[in-house]
PDB file of N, CA, C, O and CB in Angstrom:
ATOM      1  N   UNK A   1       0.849  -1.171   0.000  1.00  0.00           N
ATOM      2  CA  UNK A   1       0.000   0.000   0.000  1.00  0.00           C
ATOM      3  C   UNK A   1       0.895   1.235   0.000  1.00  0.00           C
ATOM      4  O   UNK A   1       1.875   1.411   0.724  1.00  0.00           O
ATOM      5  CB  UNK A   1      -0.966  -0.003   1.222  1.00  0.00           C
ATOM      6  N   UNK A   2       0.331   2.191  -1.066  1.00  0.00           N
ATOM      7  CA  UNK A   2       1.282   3.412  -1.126  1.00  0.00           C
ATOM      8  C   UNK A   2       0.276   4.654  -0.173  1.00  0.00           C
ATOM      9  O   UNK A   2      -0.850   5.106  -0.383  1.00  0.00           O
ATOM     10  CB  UNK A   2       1.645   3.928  -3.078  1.00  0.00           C
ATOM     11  N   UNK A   3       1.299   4.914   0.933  1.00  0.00           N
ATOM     12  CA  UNK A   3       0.732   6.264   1.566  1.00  0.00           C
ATOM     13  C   UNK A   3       1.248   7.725   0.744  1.00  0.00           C
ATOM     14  O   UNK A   3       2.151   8.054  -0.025  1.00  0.00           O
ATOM     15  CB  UNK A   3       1.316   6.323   3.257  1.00  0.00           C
ATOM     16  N   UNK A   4       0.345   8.209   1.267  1.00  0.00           N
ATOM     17  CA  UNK A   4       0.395  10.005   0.584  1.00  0.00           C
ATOM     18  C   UNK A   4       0.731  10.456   1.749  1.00  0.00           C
ATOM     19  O   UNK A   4      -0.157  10.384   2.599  1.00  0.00           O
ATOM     20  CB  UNK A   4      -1.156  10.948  -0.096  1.00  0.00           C
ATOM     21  N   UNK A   5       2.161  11.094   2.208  1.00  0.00           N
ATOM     22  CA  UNK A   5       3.020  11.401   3.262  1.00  0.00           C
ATOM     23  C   UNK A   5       2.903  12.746   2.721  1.00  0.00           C
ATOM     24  O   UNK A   5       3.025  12.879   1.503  1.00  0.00           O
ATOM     25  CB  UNK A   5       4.495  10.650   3.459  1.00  0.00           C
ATOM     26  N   UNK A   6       2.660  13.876   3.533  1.00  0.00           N
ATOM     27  CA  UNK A   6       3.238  15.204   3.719  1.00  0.00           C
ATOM     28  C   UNK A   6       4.105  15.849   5.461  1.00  0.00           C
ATOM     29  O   UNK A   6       4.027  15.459   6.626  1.00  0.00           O
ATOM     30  CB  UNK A   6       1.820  16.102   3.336  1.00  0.00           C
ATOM     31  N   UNK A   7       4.709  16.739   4.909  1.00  0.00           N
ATOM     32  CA  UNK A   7       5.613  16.737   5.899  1.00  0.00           C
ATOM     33  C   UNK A   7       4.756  18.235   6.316  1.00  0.00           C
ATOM     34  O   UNK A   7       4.407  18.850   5.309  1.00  0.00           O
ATOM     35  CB  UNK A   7       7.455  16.640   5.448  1.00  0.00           C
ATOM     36  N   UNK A   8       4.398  18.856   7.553  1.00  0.00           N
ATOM     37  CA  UNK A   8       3.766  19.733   7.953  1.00  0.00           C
ATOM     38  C   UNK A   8       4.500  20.816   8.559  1.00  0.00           C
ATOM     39  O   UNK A   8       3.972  21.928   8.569  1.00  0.00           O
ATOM     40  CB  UNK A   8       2.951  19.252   8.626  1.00  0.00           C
ATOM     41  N   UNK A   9       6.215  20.568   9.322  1.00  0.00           N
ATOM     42  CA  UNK A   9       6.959  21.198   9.631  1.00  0.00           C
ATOM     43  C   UNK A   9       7.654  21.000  10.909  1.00  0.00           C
ATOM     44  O   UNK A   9       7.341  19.988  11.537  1.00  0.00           O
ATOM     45  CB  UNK A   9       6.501  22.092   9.457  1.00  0.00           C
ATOM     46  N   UNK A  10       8.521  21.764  11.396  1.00  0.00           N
ATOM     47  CA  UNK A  10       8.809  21.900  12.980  1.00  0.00           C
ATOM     48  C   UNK A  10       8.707  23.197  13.519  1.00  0.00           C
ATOM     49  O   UNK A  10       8.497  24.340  13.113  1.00  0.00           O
ATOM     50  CB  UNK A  10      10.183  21.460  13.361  1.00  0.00           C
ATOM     51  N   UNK A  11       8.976  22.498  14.786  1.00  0.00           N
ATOM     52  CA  UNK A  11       8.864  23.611  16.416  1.00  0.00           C
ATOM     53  C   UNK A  11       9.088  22.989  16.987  1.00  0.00           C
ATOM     54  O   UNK A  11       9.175  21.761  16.966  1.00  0.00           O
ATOM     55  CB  UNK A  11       7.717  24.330  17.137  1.00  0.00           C
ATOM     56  N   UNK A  12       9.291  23.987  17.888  1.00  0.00           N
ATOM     57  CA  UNK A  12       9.545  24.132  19.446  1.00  0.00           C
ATOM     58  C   UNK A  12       8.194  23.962  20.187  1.00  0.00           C
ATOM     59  O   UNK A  12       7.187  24.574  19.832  1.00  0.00           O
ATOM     60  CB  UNK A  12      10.202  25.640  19.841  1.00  0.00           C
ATOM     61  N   UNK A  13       8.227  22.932  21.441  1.00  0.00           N
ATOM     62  CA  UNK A  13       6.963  22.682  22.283  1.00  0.00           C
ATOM     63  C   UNK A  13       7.442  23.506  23.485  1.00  0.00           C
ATOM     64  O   UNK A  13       8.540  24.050  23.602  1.00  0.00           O
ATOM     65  CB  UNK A  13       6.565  20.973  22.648  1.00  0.00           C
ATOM     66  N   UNK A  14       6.263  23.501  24.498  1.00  0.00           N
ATOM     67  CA  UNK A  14       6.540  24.650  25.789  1.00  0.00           C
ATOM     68  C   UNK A  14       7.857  24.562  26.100  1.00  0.00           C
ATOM     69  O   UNK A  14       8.717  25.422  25.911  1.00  0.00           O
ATOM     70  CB  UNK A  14       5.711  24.409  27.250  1.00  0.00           C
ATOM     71  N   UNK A  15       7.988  23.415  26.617  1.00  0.00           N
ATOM     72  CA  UNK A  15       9.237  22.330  27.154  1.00  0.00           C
ATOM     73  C   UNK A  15      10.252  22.454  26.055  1.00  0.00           C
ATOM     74  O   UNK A  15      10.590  21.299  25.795  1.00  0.00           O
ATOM     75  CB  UNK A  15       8.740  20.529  27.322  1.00  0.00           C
ATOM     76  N   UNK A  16      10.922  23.315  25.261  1.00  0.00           N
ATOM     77  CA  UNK A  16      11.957  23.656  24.264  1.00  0.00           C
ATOM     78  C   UNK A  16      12.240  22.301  23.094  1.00  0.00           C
ATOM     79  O   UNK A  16      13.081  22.338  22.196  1.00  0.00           O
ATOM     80  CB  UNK A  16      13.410  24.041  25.203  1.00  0.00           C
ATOM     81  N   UNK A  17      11.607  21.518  23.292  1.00  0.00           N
ATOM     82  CA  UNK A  17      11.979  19.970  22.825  1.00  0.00           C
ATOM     83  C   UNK A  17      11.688  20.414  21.286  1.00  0.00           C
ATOM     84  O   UNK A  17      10.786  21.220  21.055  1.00  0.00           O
ATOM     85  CB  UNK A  17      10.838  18.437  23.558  1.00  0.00           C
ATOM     86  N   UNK A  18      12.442  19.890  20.295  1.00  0.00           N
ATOM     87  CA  UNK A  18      12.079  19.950  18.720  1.00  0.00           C
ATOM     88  C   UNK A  18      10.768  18.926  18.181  1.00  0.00           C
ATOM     89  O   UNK A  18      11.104  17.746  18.290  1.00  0.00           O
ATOM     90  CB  UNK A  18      13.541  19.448  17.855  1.00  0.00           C
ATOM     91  N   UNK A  19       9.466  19.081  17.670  1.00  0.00           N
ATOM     92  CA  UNK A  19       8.567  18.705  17.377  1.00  0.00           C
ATOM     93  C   UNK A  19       8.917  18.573  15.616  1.00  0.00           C
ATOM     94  O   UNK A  19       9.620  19.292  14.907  1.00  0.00           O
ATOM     95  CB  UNK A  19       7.504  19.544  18.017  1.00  0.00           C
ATOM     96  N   UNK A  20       8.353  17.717  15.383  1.00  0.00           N
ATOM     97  CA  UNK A  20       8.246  17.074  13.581  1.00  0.00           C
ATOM     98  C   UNK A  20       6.778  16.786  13.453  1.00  0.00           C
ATOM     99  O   UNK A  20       6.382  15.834  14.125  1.00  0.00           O
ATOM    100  CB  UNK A  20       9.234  15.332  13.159  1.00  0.00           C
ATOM    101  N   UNK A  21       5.821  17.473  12.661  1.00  0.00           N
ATOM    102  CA  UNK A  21       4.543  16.663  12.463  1.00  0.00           C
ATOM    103  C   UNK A  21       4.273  16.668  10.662  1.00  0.00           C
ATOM    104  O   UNK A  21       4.325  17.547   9.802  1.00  0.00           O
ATOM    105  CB  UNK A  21       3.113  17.512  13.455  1.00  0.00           C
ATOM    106  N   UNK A  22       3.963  15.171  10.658  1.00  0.00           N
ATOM    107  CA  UNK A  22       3.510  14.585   9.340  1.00  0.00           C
ATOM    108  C   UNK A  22       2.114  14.009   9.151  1.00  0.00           C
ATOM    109  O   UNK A  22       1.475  13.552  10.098  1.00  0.00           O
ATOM    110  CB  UNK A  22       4.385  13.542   9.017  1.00  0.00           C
ATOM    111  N   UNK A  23       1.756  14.036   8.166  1.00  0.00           N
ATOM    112  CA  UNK A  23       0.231  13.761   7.974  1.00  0.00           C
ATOM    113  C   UNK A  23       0.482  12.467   6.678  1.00  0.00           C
ATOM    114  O   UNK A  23       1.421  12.378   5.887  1.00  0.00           O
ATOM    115  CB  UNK A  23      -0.835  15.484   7.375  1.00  0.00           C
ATOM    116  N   UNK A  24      -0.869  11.458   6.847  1.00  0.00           N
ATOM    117  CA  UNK A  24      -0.419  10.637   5.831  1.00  0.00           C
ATOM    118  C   UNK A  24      -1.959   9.829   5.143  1.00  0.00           C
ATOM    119  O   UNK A  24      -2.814   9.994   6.013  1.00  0.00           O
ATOM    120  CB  UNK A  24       0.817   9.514   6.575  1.00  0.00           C
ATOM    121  N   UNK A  25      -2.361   9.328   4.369  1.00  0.00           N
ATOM    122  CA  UNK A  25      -4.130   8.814   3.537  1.00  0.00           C
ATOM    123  C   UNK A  25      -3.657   8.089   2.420  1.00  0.00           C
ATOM    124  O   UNK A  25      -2.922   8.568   1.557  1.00  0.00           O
ATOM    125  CB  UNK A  25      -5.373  10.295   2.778  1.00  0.00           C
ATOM    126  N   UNK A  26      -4.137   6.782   2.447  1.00  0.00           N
ATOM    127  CA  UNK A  26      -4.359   6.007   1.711  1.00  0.00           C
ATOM    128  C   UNK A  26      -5.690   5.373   2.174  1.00  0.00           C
ATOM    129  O   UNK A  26      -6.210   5.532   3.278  1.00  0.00           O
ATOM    130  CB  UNK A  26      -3.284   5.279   1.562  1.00  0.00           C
ATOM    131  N   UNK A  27      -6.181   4.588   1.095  1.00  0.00           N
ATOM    132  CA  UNK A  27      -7.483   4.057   0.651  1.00  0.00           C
ATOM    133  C   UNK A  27      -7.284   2.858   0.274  1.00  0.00           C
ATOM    134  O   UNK A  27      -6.214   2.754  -0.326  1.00  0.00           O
ATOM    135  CB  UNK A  27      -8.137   4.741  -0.368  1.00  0.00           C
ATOM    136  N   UNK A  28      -8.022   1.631   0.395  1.00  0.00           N
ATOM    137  CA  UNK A  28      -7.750   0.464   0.028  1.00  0.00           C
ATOM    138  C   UNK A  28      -9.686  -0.232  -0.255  1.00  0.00           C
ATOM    139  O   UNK A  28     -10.776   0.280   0.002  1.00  0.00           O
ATOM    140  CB  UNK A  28      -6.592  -0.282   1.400  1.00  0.00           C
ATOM    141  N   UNK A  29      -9.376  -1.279  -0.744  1.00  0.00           N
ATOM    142  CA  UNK A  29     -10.755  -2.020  -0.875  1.00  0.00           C
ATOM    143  C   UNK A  29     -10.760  -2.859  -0.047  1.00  0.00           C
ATOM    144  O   UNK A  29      -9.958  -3.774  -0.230  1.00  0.00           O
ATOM    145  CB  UNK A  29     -11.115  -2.653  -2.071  1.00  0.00           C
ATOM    146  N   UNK A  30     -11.393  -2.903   0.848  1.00  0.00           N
ATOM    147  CA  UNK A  30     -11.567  -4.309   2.182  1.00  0.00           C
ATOM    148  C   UNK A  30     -11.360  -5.642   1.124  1.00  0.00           C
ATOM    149  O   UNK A  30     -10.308  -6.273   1.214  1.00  0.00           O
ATOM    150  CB  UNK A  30     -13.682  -4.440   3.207  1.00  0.00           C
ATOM    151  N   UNK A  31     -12.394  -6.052   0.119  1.00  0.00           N
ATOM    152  CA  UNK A  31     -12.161  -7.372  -0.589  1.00  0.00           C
ATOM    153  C   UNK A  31     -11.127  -7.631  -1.053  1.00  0.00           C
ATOM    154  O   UNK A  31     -11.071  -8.837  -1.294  1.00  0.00           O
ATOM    155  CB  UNK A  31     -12.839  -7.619  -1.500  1.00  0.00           C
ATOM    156  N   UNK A  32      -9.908  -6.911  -1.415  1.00  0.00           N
ATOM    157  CA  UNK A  32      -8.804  -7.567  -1.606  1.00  0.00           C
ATOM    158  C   UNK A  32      -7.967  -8.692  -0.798  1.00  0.00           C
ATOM    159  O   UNK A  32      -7.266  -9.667  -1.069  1.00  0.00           O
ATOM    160  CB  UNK A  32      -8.196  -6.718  -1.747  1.00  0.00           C
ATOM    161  N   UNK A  33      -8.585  -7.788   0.717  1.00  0.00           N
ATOM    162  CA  UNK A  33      -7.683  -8.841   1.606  1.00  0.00           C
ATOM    163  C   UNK A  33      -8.823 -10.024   2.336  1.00  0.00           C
ATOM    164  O   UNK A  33      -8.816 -10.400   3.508  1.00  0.00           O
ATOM    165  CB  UNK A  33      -6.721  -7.825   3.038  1.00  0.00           C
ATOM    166  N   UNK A  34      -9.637 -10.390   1.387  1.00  0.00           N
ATOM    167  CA  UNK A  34     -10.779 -11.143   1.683  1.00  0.00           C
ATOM    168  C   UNK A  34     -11.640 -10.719   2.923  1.00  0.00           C
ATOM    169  O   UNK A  34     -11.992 -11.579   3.731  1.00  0.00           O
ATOM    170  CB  UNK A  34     -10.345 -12.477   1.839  1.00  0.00           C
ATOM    171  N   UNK A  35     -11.892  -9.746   3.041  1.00  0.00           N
ATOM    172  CA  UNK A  35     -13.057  -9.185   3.359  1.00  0.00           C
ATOM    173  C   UNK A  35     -14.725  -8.957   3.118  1.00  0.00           C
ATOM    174  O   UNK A  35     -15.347  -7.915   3.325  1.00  0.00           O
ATOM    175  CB  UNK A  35     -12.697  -8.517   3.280  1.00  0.00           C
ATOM    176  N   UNK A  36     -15.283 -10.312   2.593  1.00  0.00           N
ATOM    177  CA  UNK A  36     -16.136 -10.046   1.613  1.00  0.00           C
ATOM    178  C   UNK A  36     -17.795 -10.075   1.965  1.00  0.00           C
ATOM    179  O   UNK A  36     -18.766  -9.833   1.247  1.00  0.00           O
ATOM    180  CB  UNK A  36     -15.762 -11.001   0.596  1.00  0.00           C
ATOM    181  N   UNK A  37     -17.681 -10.512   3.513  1.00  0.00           N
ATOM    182  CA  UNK A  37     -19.399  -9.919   4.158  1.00  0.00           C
ATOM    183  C   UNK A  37     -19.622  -8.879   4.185  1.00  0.00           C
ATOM    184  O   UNK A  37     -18.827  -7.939   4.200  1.00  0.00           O
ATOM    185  CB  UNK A  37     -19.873 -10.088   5.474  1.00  0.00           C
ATOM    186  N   UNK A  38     -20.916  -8.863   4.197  1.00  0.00           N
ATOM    187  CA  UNK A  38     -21.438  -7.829   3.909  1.00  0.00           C
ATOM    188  C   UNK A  38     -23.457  -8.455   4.253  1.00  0.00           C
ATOM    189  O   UNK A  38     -24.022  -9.538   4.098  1.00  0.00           O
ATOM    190  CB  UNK A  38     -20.745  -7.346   2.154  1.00  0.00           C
ATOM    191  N   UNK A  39     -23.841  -7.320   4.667  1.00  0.00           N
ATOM    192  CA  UNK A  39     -25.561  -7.511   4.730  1.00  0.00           C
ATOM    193  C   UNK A  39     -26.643  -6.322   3.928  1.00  0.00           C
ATOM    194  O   UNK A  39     -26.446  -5.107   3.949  1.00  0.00           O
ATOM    195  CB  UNK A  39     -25.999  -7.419   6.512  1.00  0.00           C
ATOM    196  N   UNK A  40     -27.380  -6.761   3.489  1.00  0.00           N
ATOM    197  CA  UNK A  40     -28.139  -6.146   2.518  1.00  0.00           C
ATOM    198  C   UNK A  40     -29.512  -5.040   3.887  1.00  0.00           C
ATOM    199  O   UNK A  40     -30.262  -5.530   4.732  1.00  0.00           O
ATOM    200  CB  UNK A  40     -28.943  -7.777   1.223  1.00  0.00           C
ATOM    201  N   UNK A  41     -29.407  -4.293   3.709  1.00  0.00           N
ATOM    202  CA  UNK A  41     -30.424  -2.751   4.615  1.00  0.00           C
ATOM    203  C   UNK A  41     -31.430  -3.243   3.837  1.00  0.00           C
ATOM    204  O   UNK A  41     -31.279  -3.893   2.803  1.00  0.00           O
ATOM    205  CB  UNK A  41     -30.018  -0.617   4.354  1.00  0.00           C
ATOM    206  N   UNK A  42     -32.746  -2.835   4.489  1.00  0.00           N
ATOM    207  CA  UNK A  42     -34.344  -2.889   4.404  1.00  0.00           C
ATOM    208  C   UNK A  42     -34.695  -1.396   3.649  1.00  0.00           C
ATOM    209  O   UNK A  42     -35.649  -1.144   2.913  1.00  0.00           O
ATOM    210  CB  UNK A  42     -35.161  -3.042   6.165  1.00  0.00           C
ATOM    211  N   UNK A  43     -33.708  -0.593   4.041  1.00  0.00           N
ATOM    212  CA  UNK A  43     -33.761   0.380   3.319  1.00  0.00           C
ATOM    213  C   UNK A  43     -33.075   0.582   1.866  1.00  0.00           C
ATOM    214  O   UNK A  43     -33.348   1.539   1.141  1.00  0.00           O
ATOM    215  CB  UNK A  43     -33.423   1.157   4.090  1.00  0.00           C
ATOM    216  N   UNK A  44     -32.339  -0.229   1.596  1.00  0.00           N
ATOM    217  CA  UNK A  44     -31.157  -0.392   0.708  1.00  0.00           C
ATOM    218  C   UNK A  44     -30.028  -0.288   0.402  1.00  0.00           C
ATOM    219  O   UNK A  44     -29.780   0.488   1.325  1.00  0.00           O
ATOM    220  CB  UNK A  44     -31.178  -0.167   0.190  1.00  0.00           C
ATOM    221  N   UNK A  45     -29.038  -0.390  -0.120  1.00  0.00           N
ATOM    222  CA  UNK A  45     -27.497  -0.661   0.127  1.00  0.00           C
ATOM    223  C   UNK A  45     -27.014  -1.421   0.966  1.00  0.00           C
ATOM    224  O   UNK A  45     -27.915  -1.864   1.678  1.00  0.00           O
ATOM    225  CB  UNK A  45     -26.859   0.281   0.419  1.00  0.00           C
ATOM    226  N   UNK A  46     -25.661  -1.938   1.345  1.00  0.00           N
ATOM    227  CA  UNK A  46     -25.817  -2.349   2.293  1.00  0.00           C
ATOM    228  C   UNK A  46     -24.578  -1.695   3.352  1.00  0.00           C
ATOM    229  O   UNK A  46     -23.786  -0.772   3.163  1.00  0.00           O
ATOM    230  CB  UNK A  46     -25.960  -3.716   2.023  1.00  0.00           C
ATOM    231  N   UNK A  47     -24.766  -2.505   4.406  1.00  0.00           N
ATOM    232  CA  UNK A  47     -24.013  -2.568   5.726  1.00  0.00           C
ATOM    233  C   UNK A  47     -22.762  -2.043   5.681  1.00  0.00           C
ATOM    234  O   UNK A  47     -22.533  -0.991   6.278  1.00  0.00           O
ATOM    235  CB  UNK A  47     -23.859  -3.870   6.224  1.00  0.00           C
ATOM    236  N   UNK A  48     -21.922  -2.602   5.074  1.00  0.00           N
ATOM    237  CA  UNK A  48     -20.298  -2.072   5.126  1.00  0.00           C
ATOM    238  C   UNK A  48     -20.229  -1.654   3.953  1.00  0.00           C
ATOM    239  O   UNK A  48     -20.955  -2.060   3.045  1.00  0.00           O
ATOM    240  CB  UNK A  48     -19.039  -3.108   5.417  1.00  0.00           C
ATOM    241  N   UNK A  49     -19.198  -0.650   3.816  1.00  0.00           N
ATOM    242  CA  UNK A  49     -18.720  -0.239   2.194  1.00  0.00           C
ATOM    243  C   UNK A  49     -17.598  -1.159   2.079  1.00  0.00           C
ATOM    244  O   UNK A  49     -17.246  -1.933   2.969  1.00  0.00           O
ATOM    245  CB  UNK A  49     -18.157   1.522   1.860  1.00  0.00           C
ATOM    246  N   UNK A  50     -17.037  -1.031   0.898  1.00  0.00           N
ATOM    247  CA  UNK A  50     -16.029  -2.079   0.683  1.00  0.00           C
ATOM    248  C   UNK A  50     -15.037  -0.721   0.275  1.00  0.00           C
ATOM    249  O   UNK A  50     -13.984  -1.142  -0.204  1.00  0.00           O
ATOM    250  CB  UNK A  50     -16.412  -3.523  -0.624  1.00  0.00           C
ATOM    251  N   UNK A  51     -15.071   0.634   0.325  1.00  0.00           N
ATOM    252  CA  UNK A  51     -13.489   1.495   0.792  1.00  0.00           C
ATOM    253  C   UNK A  51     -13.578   1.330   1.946  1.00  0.00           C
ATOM    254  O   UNK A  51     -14.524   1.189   2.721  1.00  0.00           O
ATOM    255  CB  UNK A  51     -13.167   3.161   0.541  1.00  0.00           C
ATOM    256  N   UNK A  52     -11.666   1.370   2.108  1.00  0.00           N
ATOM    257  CA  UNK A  52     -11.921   1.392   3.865  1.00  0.00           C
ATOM    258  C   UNK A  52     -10.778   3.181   4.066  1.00  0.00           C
ATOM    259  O   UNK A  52      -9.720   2.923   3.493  1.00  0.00           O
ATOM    260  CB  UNK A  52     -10.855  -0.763   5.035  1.00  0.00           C
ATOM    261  N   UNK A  53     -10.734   4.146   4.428  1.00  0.00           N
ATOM    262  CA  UNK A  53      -9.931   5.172   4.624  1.00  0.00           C
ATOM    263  C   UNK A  53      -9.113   5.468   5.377  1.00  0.00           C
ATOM    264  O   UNK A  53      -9.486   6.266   6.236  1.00  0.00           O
ATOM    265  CB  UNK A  53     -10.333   5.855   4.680  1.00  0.00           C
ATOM    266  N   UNK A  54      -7.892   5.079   5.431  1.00  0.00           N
ATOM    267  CA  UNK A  54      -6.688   5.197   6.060  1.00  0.00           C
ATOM    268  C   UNK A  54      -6.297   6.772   6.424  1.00  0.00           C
ATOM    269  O   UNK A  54      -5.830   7.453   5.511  1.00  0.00           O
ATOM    270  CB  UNK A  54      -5.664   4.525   5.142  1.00  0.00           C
ATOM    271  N   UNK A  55      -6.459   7.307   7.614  1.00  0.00           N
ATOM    272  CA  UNK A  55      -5.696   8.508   8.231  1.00  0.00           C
ATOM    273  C   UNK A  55      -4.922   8.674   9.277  1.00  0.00           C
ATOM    274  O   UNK A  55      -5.381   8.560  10.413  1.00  0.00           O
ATOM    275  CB  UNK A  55      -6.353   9.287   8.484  1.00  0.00           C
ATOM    276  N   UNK A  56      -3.349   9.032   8.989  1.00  0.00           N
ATOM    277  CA  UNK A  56      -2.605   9.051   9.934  1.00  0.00           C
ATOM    278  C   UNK A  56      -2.162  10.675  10.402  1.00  0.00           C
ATOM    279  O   UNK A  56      -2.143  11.570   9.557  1.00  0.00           O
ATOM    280  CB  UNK A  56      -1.533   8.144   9.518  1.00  0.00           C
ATOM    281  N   UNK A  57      -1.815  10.928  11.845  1.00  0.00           N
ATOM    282  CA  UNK A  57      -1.596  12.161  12.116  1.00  0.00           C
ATOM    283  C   UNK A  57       0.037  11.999  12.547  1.00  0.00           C
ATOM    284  O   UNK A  57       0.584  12.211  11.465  1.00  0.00           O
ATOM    285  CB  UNK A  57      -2.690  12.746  13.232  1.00  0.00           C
ATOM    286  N   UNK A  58       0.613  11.862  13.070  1.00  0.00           N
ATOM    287  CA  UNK A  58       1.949  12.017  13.530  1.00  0.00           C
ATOM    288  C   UNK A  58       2.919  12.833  14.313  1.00  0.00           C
ATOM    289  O   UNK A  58       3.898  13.158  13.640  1.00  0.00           O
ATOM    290  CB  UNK A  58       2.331  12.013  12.821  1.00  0.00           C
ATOM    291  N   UNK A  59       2.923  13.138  15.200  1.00  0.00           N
ATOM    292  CA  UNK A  59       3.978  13.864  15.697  1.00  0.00           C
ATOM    293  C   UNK A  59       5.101  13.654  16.052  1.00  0.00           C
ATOM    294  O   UNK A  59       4.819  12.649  16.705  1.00  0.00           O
ATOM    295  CB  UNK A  59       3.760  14.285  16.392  1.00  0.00           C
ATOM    296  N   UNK A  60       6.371  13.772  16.205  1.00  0.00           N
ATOM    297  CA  UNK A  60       7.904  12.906  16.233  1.00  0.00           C
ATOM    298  C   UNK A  60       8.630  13.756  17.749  1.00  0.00           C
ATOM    299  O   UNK A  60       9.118  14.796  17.309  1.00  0.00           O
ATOM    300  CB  UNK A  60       9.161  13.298  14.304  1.00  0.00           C
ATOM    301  N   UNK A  61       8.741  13.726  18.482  1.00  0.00           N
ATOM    302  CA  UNK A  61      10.329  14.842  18.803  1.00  0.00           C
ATOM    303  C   UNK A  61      11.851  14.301  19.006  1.00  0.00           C
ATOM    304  O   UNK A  61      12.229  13.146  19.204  1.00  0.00           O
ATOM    305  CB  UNK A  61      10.175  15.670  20.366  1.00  0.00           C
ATOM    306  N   UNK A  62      12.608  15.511  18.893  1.00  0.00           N
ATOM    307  CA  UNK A  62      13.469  14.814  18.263  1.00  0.00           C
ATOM    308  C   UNK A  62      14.172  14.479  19.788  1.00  0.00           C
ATOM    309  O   UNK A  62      13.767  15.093  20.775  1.00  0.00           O
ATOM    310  CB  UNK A  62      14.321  15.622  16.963  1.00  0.00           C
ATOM    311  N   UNK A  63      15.153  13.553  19.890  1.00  0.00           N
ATOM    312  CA  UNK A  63      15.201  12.578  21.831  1.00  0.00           C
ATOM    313  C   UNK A  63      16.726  13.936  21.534  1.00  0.00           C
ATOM    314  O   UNK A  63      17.119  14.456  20.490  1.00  0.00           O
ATOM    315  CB  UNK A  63      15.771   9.556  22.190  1.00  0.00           C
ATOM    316  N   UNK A  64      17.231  14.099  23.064  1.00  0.00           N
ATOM    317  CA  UNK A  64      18.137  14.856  23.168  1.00  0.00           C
ATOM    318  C   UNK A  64      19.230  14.000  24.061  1.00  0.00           C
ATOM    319  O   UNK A  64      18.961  13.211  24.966  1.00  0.00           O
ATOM    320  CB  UNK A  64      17.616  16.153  23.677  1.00  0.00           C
ATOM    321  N   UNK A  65      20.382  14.324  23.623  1.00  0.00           N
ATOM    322  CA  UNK A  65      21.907  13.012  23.948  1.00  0.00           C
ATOM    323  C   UNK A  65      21.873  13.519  25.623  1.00  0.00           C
ATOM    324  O   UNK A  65      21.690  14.517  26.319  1.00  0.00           O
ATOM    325  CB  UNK A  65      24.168  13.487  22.801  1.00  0.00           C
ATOM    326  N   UNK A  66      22.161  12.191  25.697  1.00  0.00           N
ATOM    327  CA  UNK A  66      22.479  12.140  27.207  1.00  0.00           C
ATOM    328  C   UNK A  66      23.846  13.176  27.428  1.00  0.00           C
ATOM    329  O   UNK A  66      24.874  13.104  26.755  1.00  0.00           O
ATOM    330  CB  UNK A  66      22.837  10.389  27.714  1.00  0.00           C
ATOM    331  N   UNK A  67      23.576  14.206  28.603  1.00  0.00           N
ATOM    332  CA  UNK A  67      24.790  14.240  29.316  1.00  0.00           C
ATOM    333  C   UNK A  67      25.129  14.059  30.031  1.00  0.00           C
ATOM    334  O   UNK A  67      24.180  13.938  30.807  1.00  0.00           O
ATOM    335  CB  UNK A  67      25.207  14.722  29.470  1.00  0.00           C
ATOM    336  N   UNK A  68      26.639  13.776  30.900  1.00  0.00           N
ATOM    337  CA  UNK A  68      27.386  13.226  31.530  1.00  0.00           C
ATOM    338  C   UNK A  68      27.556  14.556  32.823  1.00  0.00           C
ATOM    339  O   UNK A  68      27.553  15.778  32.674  1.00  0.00           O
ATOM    340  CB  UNK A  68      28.620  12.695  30.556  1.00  0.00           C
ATOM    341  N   UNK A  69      27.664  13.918  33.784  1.00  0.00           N
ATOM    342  CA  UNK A  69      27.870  14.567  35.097  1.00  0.00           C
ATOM    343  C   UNK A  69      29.214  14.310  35.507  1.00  0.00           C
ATOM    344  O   UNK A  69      29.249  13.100  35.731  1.00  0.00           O
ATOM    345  CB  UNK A  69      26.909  14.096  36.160  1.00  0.00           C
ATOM    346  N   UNK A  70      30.634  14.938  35.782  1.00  0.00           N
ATOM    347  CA  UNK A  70      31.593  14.547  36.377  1.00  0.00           C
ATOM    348  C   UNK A  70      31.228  14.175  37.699  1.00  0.00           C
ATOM    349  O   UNK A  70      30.215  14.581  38.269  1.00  0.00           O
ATOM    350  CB  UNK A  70      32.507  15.392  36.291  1.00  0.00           C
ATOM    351  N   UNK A  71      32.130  13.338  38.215  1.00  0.00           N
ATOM    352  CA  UNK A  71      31.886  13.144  39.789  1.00  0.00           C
ATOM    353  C   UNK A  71      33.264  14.209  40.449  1.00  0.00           C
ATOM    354  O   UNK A  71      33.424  14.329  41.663  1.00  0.00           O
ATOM    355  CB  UNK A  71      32.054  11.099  40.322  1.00  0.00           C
TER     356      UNK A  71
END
């Protein structure tokens, strides 16, 4: 499955730490991966769709190196 990745940017959080946030959507058909129930509505159509919509949000920060304390 190919995701649609955008990169949204950085900052700084309260706490000075470096923030990364990415956003990401792909779409797939449930029946490919044999998914194939499904129930028929009284009203019509039915029950499940067969897209299913993939949305990811992301936030990263970046970890900061240990430092060392002399004794």
């Amino acid at each position: 499955m190919t995701l649609e990745a955008e990169f949204a940017g950085t900052g700084k959080d309260p706490w000075g730490n470096e923030r990364a946030g990415f956003s990401a959507k792909a779409a797939l058909d449930r029946r490919d991966f044999g998914l194939v129930w499904n129930a028929a509505l009284e009203t019509g159509g039915v029950l499940v769709g067969e897209k299913v919509e993939i949305a990811i949000e992301l936030e990263a920060v970046k970890k900061v190196a240990a430092t060392t304390v002399a004794a």
